[in-house]
N, C-alpha and C positions, 0 to 999 in steps of 0.2 A: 447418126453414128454414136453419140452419143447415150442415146437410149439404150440400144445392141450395150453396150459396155455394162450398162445397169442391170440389163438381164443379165448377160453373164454373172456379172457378179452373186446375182442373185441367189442364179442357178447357184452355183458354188458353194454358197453356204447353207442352202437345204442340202444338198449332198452330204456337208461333211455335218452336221445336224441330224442326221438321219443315223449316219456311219459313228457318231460318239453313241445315240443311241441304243445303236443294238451292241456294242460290243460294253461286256460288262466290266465293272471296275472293282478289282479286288481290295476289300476291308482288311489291311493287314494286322489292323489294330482290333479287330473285332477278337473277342474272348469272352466265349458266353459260358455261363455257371451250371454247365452242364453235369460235372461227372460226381456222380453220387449212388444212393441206394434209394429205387424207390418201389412203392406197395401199391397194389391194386384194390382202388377205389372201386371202379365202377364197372360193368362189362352192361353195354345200351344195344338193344336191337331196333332201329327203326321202323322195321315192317310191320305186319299183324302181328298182334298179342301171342305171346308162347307159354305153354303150361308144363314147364322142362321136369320139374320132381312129380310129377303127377299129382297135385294136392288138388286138382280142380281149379285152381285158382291162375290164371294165366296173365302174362305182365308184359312190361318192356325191358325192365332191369331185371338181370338175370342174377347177379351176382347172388345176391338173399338165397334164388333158387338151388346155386351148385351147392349152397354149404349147408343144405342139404342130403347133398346125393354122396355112397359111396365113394370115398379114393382122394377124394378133397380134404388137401390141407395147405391152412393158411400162407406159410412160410414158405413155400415152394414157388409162388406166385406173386415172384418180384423182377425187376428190371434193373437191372448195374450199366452204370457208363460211365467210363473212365477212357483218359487221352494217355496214350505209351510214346513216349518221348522218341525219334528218329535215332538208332542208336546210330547212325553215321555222324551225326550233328546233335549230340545231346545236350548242349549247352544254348540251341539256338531254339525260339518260341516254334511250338508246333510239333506236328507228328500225326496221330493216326489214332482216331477216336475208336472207339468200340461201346456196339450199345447190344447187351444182351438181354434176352427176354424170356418167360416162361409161362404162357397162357393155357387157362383152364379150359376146354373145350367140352361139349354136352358130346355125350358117349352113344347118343340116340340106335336104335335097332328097329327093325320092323318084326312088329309080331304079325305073324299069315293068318292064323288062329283067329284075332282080335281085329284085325284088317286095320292097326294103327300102330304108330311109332311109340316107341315107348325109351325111358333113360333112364339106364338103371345106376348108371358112375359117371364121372369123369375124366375124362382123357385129359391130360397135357401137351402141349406143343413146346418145345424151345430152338430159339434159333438166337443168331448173333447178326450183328449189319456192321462192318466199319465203312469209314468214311473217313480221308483223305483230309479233304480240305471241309467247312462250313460257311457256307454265304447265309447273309443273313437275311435276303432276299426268299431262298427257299426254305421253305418251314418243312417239305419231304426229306427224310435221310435219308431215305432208301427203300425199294421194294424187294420181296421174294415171292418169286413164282414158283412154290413146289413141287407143281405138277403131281402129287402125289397119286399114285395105282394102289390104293388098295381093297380091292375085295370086301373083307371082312370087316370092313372100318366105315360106313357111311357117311359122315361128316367129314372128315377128311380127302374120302376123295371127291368132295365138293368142292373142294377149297381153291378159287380161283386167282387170289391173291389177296397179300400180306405189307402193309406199307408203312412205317414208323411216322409221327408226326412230331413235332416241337412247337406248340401254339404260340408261346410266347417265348421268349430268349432267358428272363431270371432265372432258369432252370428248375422252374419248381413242378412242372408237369409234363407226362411222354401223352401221346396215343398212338395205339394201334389199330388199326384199322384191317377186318380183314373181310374178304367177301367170297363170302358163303352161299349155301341152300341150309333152310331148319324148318322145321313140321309146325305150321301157325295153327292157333287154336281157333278154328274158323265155327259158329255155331254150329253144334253136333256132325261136327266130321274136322278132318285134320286136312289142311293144304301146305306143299311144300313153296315157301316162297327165298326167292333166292334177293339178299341185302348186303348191305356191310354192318358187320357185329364191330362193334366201336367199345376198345378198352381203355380204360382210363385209370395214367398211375403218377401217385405224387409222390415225390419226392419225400425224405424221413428225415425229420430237423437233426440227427445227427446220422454222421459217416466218416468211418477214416479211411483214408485213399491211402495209408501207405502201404 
């Protein structure tokens, strides 16, 4: 009888062992040094090599190549995040982040004539993500799926999705990740291979938030 008692007991407390585990415990004190102005470092394609200005010369990092092409300018292509205090409860910590963005995109076309893609600009994307609360558990803020239909625009209606990251909490770096199809420069012919084009933006040692 004895024994039976010890099971039980046992049982009981994997149960509730189990049940502290999955249910998450909110960080009320968590306050990451997110909201500021920051500039785009790096735009990394992981797939096969891409020759986006046409110079011949085909790479992983793209960025060198847009500020090259048509319609690219530097300034345009930054990230702001700032927290707007709950105007119900303006006095009490928290409220409701906003993290906007503005990515430079290869403007690629296919030439019929040439039987290859070619990019003659730059497209832009921008979009905005809030966010409610921040665990500090997940490093995702959020996804968009823009399902974009457009015709005349090929890269874009590639685009399968779009998802903000926060690597580390001092707030000194975002990524965005988005996943795409782009024309790899595969020896003497071009293949479309579909990846995630990974942005990367640091934060700028000064900003005023008011």
């Amino acid at each position: 009888m004895r024994h039976s008692y010890i099971h039980i007991v046992f049982f009981i407390c994997l149960f509730v062992l189990a049940a502290c585990q999955k249910t998450p415990v909110e960080d009320k004190s968590f306050d990451p040094d997110l909201a500021g102005e920051y500039e785009l470092t790096d735009v990394f394609w992981p797939g096969p090599q891409i020759d986006v200005d046409g110079d011949n010369k085909a790479g992983w990092h793209l960025l060198t190549e847009f500020r090259n092409l048509l319609n690219y300018y530097e300034p345009d292509y930054v990230a702001t995040v700032y927290l707007k205090a709950d105007a119900e409860q303006p006095s009490e910590r928290g409220g409701e982040w906003f993290f906007s963005f503005a990515l430079p995109f290869p403007d690629f076309t296919f030439d019929e004539e040439q039987n290859k893609y070619y990019c003659p600009w730059v497209g832009c994307m921008k979009y905005t993500i809030r966010k409610k609360q921040i665990i500090p558990s997940e490093h995702c803020i959020g996804n968009i799926h823009p399902n974009i239909e457009k015709a005349d625009n090929w890269f874009l209606s590639g685009v399968q999705d779009i998802a903000l990251f926060v690597d580390d909490w001092d707030g000194n770096m975002l990524k965005v990740r988005v996943r795409c199809s782009l024309p790899c420069a595969i020896p003497f012919q071009q293949e479309v291979h579909t990846n995630t084009l990974v942005y990367e933006f640091k934060k700028k040692a000064h900003y005023d938030n008011s």
